[in-house]
C-alpha positions in Angstrom: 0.0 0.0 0.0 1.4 3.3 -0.9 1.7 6.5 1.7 0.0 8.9 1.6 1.0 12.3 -0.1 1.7 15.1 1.4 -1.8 16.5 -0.7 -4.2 13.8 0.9 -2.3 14.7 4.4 -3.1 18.5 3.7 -6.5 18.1 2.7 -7.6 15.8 5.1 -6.2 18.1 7.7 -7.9 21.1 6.2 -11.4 19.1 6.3 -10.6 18.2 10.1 -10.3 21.9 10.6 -13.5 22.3 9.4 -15.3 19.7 12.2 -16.5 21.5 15.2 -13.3 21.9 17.8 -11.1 20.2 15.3 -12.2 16.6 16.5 -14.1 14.2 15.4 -16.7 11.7 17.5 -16.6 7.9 17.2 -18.4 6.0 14.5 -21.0 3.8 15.1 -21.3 0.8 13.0 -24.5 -1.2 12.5 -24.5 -4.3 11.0 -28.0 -6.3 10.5 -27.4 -9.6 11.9 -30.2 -12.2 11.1 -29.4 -15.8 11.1 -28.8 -16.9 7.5 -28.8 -13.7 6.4 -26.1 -11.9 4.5 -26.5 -8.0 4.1 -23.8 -5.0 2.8 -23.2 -2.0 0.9 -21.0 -2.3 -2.3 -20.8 1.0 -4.5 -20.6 0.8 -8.1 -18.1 3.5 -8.3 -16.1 6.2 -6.8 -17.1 10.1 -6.8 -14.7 12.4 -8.7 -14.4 16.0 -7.1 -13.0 18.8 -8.6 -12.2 21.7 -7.1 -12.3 25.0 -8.5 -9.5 27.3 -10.4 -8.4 30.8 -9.4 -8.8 33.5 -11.9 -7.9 36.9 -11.1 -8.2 36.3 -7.4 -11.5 34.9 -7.4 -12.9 31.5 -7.5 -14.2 30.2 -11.1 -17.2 28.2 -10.5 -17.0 24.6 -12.7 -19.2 21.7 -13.7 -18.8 18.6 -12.5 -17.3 15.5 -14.5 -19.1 14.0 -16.9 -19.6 10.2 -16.0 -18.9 8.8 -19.4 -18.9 4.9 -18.4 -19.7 3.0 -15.1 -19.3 -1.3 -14.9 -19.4 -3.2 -11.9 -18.3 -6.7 -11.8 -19.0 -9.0 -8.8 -17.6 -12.4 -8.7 -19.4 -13.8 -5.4 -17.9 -17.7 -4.6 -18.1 -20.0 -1.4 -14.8 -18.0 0.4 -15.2 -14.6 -1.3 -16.6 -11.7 -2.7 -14.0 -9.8 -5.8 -15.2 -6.2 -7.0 -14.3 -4.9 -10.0 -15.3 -1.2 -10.6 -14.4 0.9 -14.2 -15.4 4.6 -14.5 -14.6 6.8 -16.6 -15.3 10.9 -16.2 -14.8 13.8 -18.4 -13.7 17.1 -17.9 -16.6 19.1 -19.4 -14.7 22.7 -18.4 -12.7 25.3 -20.2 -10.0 25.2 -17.3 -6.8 22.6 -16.4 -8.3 21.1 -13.3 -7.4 19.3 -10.1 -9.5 17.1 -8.7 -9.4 13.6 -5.9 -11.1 10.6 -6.1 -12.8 8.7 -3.0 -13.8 5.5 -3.9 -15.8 3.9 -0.7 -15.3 0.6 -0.3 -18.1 -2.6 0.2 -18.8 -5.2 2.6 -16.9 -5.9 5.8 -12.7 -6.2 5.2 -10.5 -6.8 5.9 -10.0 -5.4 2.6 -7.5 -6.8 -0.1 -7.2 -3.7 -3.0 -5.5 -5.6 -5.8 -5.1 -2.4 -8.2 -5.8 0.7 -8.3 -5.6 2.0 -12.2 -5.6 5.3 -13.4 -5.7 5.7 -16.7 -4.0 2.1 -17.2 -1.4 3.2 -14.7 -1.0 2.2 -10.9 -2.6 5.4 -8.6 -1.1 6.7 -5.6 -4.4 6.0 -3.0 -4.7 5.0 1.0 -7.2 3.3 2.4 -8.9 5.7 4.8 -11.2 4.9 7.7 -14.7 5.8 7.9 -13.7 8.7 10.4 -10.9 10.0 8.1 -13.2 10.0 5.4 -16.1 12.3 6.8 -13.7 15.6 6.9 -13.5 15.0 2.8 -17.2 14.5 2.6 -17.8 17.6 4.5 -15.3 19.6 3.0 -16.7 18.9 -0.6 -20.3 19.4 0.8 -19.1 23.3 2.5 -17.2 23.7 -1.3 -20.5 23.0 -3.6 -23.1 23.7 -1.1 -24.4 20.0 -2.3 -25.0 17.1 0.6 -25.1 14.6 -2.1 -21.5 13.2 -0.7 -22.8 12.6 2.7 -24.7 9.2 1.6 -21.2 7.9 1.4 -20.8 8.2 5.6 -19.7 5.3 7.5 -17.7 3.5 4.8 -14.1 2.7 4.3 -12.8 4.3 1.1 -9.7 4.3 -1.3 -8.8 8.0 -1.9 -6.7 8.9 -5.0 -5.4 12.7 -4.6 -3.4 14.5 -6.7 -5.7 14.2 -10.1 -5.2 16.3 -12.8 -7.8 16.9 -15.4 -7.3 18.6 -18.7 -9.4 20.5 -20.7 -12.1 18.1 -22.1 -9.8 15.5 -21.1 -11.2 11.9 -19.9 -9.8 9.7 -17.4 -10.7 6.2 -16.1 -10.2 4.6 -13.0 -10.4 1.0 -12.3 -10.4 -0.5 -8.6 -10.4 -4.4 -8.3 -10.7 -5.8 -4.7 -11.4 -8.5 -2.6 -13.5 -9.5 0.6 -13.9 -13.1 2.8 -17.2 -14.5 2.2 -18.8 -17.5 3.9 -22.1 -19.2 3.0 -23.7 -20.3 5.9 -26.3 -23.3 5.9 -29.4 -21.2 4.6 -28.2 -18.3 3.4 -29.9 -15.0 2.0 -27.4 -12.9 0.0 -28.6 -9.6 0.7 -26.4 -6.8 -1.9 -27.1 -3.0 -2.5 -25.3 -1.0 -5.2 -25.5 2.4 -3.9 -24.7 5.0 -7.1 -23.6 7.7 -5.3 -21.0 8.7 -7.1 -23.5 8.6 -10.8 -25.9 10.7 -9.3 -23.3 13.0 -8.0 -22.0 13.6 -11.6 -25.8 14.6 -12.7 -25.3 13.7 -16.3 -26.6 10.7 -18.2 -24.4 7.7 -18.1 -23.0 7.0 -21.8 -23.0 2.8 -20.8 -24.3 1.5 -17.4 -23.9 -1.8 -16.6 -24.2 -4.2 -12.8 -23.0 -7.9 -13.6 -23.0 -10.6 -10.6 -21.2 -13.7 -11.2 -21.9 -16.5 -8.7 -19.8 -19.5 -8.7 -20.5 -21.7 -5.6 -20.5 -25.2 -4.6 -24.2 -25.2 -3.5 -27.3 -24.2 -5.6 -28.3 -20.9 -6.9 -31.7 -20.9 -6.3 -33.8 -17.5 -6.4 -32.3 -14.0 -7.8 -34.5 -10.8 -7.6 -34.4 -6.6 -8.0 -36.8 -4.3 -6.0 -34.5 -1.5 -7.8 -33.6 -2.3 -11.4 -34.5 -4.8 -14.5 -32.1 -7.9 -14.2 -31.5 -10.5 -17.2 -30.6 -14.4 -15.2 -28.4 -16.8 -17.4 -28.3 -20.5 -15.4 -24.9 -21.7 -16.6 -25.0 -24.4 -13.9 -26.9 -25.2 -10.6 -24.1 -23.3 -8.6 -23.4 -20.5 -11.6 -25.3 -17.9 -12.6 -25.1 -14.6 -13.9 -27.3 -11.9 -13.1 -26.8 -8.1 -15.4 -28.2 -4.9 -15.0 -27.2 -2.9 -18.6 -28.8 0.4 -19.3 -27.4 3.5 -21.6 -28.0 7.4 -21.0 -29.3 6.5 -17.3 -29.6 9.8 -15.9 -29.3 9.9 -11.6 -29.5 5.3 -11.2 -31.2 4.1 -8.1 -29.5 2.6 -6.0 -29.1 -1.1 -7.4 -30.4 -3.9 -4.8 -30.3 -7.7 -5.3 -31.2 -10.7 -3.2 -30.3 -14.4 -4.2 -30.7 -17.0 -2.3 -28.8 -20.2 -1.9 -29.7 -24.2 -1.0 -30.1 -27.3 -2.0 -31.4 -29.2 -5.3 -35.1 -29.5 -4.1 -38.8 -27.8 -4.0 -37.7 -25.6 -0.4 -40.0 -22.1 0.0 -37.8 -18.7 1.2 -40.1 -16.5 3.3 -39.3 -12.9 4.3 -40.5 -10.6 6.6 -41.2 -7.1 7.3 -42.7 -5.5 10.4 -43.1 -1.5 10.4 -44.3 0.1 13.3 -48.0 -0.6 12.2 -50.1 -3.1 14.1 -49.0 -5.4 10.9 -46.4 -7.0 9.4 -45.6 -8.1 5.1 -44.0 -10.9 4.1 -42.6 -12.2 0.4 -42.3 -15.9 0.2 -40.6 -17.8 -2.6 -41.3 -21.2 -3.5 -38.4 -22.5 -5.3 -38.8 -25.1 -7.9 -36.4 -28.6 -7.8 -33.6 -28.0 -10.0 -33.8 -31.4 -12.1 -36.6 -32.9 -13.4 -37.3 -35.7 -16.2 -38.7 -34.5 -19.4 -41.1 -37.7 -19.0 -42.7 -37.4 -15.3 -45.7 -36.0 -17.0 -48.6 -38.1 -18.0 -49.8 -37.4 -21.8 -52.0 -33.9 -22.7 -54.2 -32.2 -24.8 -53.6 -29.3 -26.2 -54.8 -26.4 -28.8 -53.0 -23.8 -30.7 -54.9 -20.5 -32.0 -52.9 -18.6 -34.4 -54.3 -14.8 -34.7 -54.0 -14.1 -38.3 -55.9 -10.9 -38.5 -54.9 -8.0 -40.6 -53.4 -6.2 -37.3 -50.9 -8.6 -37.2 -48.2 -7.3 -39.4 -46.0 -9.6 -41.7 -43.6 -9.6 -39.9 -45.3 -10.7 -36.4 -47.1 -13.1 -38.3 -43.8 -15.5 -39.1 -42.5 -15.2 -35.7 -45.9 -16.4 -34.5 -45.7 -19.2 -37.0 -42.1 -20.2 -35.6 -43.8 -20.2 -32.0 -46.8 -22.2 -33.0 -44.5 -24.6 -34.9 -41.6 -24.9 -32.4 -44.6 -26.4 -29.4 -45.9 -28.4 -32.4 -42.5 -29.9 -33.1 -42.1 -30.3 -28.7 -45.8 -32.6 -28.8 -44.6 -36.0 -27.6 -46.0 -39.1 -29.6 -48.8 -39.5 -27.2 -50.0 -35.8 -26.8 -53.1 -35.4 -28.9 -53.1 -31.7 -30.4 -55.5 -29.1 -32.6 -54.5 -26.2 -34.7 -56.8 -23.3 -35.1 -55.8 -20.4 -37.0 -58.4 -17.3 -37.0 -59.1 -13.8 -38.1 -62.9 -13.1 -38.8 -63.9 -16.3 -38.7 -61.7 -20.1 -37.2 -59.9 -22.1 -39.7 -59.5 -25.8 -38.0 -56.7 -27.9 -39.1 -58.2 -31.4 -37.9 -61.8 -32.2 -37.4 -60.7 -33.1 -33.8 -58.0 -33.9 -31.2 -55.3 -35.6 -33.1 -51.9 -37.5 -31.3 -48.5 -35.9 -32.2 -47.4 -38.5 -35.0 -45.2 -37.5 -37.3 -47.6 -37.3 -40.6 -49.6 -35.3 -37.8 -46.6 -33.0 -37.0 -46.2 -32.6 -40.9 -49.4 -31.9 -42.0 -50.0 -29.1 -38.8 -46.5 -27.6 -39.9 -47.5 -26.9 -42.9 -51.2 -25.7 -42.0 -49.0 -23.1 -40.2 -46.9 -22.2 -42.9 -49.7 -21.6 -45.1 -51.3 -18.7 -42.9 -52.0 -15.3 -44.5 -53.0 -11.9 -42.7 -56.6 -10.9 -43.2 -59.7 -9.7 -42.2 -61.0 -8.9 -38.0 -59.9 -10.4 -35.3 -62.6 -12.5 -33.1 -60.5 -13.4 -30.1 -63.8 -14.6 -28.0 -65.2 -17.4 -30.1 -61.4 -18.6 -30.7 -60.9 -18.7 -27.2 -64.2 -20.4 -26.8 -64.1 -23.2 -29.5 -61.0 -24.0 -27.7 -62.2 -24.6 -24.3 -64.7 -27.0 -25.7 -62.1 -29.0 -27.7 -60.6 -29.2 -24.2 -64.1 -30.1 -22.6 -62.7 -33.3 -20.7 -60.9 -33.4 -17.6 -59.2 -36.7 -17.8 -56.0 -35.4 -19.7 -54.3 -32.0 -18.5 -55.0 -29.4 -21.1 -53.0 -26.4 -22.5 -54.2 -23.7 -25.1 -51.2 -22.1 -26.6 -52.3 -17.6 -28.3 -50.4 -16.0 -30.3 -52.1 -12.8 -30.7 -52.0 -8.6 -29.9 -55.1 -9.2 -27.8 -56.8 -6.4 -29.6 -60.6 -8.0 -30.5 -62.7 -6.3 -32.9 -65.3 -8.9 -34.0 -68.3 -9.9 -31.9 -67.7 -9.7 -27.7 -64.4 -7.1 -27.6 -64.5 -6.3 -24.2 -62.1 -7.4 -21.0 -65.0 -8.3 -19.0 -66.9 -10.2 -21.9 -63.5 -12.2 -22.3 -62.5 -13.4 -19.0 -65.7 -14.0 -17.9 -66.2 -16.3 -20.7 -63.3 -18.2 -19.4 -64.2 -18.6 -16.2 -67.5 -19.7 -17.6 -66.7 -21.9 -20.0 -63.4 -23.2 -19.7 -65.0 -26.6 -18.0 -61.9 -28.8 -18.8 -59.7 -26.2 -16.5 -57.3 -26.1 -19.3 -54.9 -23.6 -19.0 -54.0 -20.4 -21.5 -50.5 -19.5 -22.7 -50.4 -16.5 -24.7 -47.4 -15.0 -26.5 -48.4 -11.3 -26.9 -47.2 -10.2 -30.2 -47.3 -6.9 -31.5 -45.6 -3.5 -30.6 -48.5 -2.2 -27.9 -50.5 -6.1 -27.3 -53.7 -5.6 -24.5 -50.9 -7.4 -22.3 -53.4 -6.1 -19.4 -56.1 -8.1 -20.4 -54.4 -11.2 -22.3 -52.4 -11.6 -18.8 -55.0 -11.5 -16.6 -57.2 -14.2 -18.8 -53.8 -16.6 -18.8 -53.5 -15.8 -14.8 -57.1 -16.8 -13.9 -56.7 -20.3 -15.8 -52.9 -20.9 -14.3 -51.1 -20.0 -17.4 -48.9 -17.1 -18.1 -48.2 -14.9 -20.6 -44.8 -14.1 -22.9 -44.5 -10.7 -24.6 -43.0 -11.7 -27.9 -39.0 -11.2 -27.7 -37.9 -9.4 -30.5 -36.3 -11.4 -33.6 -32.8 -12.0 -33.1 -33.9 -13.8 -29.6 -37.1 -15.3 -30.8 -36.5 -18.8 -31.4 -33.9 -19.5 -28.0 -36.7 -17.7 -25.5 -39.4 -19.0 -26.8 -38.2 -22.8 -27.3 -37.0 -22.6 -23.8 -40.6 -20.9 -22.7 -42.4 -23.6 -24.6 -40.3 -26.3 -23.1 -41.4 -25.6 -20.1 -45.0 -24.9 -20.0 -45.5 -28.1 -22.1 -44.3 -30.1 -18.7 -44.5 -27.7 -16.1 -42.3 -28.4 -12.7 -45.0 -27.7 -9.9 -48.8 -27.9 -9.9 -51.5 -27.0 -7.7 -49.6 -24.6 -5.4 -51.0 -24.0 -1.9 -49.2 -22.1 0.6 -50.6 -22.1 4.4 -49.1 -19.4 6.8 -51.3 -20.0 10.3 -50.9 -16.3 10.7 -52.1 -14.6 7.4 -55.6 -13.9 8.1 -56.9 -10.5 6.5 -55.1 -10.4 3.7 -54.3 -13.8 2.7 -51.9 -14.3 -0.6 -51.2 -12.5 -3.9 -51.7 -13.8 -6.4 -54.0 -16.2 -5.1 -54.1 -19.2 -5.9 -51.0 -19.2 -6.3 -49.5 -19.7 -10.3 -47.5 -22.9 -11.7 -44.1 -23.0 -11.9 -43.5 -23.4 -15.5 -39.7 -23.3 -15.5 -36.7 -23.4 -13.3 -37.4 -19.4 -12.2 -39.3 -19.4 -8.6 -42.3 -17.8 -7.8 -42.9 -15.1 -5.6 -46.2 -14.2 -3.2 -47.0 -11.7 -1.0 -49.1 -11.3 1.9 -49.7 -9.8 5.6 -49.8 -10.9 8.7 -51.2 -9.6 12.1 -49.6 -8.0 15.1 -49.8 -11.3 16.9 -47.2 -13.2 14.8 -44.3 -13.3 16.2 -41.7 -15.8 16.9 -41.6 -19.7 15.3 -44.1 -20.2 13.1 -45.6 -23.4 11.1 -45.4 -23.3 6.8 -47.0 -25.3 4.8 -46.2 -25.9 1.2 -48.2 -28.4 -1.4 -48.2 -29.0 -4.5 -47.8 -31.5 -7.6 -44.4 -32.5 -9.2 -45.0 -35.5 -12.0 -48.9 -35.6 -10.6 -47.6 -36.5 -7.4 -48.6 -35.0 -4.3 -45.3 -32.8 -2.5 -45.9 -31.3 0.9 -42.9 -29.2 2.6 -43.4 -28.4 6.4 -40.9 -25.7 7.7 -40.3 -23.8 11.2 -39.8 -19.8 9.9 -38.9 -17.0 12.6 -41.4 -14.1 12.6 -39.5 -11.2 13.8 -41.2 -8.4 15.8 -39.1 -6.0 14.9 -38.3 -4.3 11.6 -35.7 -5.6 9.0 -34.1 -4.9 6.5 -36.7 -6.1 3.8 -38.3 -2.6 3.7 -39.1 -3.0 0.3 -42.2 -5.8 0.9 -44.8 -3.3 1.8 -44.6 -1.6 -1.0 -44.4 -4.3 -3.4 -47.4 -6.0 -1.5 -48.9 -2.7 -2.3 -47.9 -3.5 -6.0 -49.7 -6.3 -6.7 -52.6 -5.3 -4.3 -52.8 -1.8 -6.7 -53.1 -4.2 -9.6 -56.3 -6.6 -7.8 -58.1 -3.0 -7.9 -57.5 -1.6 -11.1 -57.7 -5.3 -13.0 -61.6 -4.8 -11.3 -61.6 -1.2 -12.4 -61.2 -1.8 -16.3 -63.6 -5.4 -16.3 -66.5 -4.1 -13.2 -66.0 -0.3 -14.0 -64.9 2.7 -11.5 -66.5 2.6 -8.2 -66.4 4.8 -5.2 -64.3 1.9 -3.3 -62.3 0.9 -6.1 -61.3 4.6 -6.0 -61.0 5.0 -2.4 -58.5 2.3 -2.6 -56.3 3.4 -5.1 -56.3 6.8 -3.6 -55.6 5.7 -0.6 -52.4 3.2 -1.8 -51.2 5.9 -4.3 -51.0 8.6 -1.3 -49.3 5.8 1.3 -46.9 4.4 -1.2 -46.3 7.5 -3.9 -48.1 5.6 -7.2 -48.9 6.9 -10.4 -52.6 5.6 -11.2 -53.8 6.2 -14.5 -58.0 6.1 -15.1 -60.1 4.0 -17.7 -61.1 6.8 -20.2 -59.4 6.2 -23.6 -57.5 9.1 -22.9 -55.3 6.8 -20.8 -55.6 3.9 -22.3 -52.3 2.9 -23.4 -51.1 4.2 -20.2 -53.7 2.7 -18.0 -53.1 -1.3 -19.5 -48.8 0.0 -19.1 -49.2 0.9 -15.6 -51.5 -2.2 -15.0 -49.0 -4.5 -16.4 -45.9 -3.1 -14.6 -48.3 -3.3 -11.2 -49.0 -7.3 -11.9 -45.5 -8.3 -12.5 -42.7 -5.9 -11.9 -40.3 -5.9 -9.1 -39.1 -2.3 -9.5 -40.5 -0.5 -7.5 -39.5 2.5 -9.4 -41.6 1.6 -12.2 -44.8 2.5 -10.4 -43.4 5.6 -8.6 -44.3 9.0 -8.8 -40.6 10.7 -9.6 -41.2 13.2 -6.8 -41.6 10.6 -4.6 -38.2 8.8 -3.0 -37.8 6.2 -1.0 -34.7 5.9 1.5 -35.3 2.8 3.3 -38.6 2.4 4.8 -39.2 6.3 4.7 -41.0 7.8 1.8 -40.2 11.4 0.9 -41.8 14.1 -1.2 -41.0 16.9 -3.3 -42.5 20.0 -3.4 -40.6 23.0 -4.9 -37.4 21.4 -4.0 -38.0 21.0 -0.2 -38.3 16.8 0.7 -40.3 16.0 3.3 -41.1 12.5 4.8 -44.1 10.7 4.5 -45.3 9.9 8.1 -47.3 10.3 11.3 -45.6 13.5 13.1 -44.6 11.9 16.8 -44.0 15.3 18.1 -46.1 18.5 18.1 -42.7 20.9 17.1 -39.7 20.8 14.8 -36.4 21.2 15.5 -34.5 23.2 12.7 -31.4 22.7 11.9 -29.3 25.5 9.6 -27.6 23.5 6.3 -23.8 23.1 6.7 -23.9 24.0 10.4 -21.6 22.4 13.1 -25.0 20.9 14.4 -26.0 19.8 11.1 -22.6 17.7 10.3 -22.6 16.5 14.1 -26.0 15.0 13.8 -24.7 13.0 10.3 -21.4 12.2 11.6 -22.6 10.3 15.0 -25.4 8.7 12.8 -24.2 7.7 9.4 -27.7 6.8 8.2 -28.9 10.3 8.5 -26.3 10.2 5.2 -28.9 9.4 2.9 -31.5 11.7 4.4 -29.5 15.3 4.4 -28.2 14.3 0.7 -31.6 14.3 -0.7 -31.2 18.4 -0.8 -30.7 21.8 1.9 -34.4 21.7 2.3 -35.8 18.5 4.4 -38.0 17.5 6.9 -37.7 13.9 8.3 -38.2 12.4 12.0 -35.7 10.2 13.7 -35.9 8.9 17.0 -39.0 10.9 17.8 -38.0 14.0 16.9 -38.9 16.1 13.7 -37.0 17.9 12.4 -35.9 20.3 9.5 -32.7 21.4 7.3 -33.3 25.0 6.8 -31.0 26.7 3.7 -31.5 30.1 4.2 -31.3 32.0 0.7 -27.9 32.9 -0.8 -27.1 35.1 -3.4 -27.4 32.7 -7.7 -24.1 31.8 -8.2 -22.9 32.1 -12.0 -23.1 29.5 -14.8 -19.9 27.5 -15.6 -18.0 28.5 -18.6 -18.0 26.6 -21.4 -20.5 24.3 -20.5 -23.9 23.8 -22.5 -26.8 24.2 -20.6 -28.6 21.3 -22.2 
């Protein structure tokens, strides 16, 4: 490890100045323990600060680098935890510049740095502690009158000093270290990405991009995001790879994800959060087993409806032949199967139910190929034709829709639709639709494939077509577990959502949500049935109900999620009522949402909205963008002061002037304040009681930057 320059040494001492009496309190460090459980802070990348030229005898206000690039790479195995972080800024300024880098560091250390690259080139850095690193913080906060830096509180950090930035010049950095890592029996892998340093830089990212690499001995089982889209590749049982790629991301969340490991067979992951409300949300996970034979399952019917109306284009028509053809071509010799292609009116291809022969397979193969774009679409007396070629229950049944969803021709509305499938789908076959199209009724379509235990695919686009699909098809056409029922003794008002509960079509687990009451608490009895092969599975396990909160603070709100979606999936087939709208209200205000009404003038946005409420995970993608969430607490905007969402516990405010000694006291002795004071100079927020308020009294505009394009 190199020593630090005499720079670092004069800056750190001139931010140590700047602490009340020239000392500085003792950190406090909390870790969440939880058996099982393992929880930490890794940051994506480091936060370049430059400081400001001298013209003249005056101080020349700048911009702030440009984040051109910003890759993380996490390789998590059975002994350890490697990060690999690449950024790369650019000076956007007319002016020669000098500038330090602090990159904090993740996890608990001891730490092993293995480079430090600047520009290719080995960096002169230190690892600082937490309490060295505050004086930087604060003097770069008292510098740009901007708290942002202060979310960085209570980590160790590698500090570069001694940068110089030329005129429009770029420069990477690239840190690669190491941390111990041990998997304990049942372990929860608890990660959060904060991007402090991104959102410090303001601009859009050029390329953004979170990878996780997990090599371990045991089974990777369940992966998911409550903060960003991820893409899963299974290269093995104990490899995975989980990405997070975006481009011109402007001010990135905070990136969270939680995987879970264990062994090979059907186990279920529950999670718990208790707010300080009489009751408690939970998220449980039922994860499939991760082999199965491709022959467990006894023989099936099943239909294929092939929407050839003139709204499908060309070009959405062939890649709904390929699907059609591909679960053809996946019929096993004792499957019996009907083809049914339809615009205005059904075309059959066999006068009934036909097994998967090969001069079968042909003959439907080329009954696809044959298909040609015309006329209406009348999606309602497909749909029902097909439920009563699937009228008997002695055989499992499966109707496979390719189609936009958009009916024109006879019965067109939601309600009409799915209440004709709860009506007349007597066989209790279940719907697969692959929504083709640019803007598919993905509201409706989902909802009719969720109420018979199916699910629905929105078409991937060409290059990926036949690998997602083949691999979709594959699995639905065997599914791994049936007949899901989850029994928690203490979820009583709320029960489950969804419920019942979906298949698992495919190696991916899936995820319900619930609540329970204020009585829970301690050991309690779950209960987990369902059908692998036809067989009856039953899994009986002992979970601990805390009583106090965790760290899962993201459950209530994504509870709230799929509870918004319940309301609004009544709204567009029942029509707006005064409780209906009582509820939304009343979730949108609690939790920040952005509803959308009925009326055509919403329409596209409405079925958007509903379909990111049913199955999304970001919680984001629901959000109001005035609206922030900082653990549990919900804050608001309003003409750039934040204030928190919550039930005032005292009748008076304590203020508390921006930049103050009193106001870097309260953040040093309690780094998670960090997060609160860098929302902005104007907040409210209550802690421990208390409510208080960061005041900025007004100062006089400071002028533009130089050079620097306001757009």
């Amino acid at each position: 490890m190199t020593i630090i320059k005499n720079g670092l040494i004069y800056l750190v001492r001139l931010a140590i100045r700047l602490c009340p009496g020239g000392t500085c309190l003792a950190m406090v460090f909390l870790a969440p323990t939880m058996l099982g459980l393992f929880h930490s802070y890794c940051f994506a990348g480091g936060m370049l600060q430059v400081f400001p030229p001298e013209v003249d005898g005056k101080l020349c206000p700048v911009a702030r680098p440009t984040c051109l690039i910003s890759k993380t790479f996490l390789t998590v195995s059975d002994s350890s935890i490697e990060v690999k972080t690449e950024q790369v800024f650019r000076n956007d300024n007319d002016y020669s510049l000098d500038a330090v880098f602090v990159f904090p560091l993740a996890f608990q250390g001891p730490y092993n740095v293995v480079e430090t690259l600047i520009n290719g080139e080995n960096g002169t850095f230190d690892i600082l502690k937490p309490v060295e690193v505050f004086p930087i913080l604060k003097k770069i906060t008292c510098q740009t009158e901007d708290p942002a830096p202060l979310a960085i509180c209570g980590s160790h950090a590698v500090v570069c000093p001694g940068i110089k930035l030329g005129i429009r010049e770029s420069k990477s950095f690239r840190i690669t270290y190491r941390v111990p890592f041990v998997v304990s029996k049942d372990e929860i892998f608890d990660m959060t990405v904060p991007m402090v340093g991104e959102r410090y830089a303001r601009n859009p990212i050029g390329e953004y991009e979170v990878l996780v690499r997990f090599k371990m001995s045991r089974a990777v089982r369940t992966s998911i995001s409550p903060t960003n889209y991820i893409r899963i590749d299974n290269e093995s049982v104990g490899r995975r790879l989980v990405a997070c790629k975006e481009r011109g991301l402007r001010a990135p969340e905070d990136f969270r994800l939680i995987t879970t490991f264990g062994g090979p067979d059907l186990n279920l992951r529950t999670l718990f959060y208790r707010s300080d409300e009489s009751q408690g949300y939970f998220m449980a996970m039922v994860e499939p087993p991760v082999t199965k034979k491709s022959d467990e399952s006894p023989p099936a019917d099943l239909v294929m409806l092939l929407d050839c109306s003139s709204s499908i284009s060309p070009q959405d028509l062939e890649l709904a032949k390929k699907a059609v053809t591909l679960l053809i071509e996946k019929c096993r010799p004792k499957d019996r199967f009907q083809v049914i292609s339809f615009s205005s009116r059904q075309k059959r291809m066999f006068g009934s139910l036909v097994e998967a022969q090969p001069h079968n397979v042909s003959s439907a193969v080329k009954f696809v190929e044959s298909a040609e774009p015309s006329g209406g679409t009348d999606l309602y007396n497909t749909i029902l034709d097909a439920c009563d070629t699937l009228g008997s229950r002695k055989r499992s049944s499966m109707i496979l829709l390719t189609t936009d969803g958009k009916a024109t021709i006879g019965k067109t509305t939601p309600e009409a639709l799915i209440d004709m499938v709860k009506r007349y789908n007597r066989g209790k076959a279940r719907i697969f639709i692959i929504a083709m199209g640019s803007s598919p009724d993905v509201a409706t379509l989902d909802q009719i494939a969720r109420i018979t235990g199916g699910a629905m695919l929105q078409a991937p686009g060409a290059k990926d077509f036949d690998a997602k699909v083949s691999r979709w098809l594959s699995n639905i056409i065997s599914p791994q577990v049936t007949e899901l029922a989850i029994n928690l003794k203490e979820v009583t008002t709320e029960g489950l959502i969804p419920e019942p509960a979906p298949d698992i079509i495919g190696q991916e687990s899936i995820v319900v949500f619930g609540r329970y009451g204020k009585e829970a608490a301690g050991e309690e009895t779950v209960n987990l049935k369902g059908k692998i092969g036809g067989k009856v599975r039953e899994l009986i396990k002992k979970v601990n109900v805390p009583t106090e909160a965790t760290s899962f603070d993201f459950i209530p709100a994504q509870w709230a999620m799929r509870k918004m979606a319940g309301i609004l999936d009544l709204e567009r087939t029942k029509g707006e009522n005064r409780t209906r709208e009582a509820q939304t209200k009343q979730l949108s205000s609690r939790f920040g949402f952005t509803v959308y009404d009925i009326s055509p003038k919403f329409g596209e946005l409405f079925a958007d909205s509903l379909w990111k409420y049913k199955t999304s995970f970001v919680i984001s993608d629901v959000t109001q963008s005035r609206f922030k969430r900082i653990g549990p607490m919900l804050f608001k905007c309003d003409d750039g002061s934040w204030t928190q969402l919550s039930p005032q516990t005292s009748t008076t405010t304590k203020e508390i002037k921006f930049m103050s000694d009193q106001y870097f006291d309260m953040v040093f002795s309690n780094e998670r304040l960090g997060d609160i004071f860098a929302l902005g100079p104007d907040v409210s927020f209550t802690n421990n009681g208390t409510c208080f308020r960061v005041v900025n009294p007004p100062a006089q505009a400071m002028p533009e930057p130089p050079g620097v394009n306001k757009d």
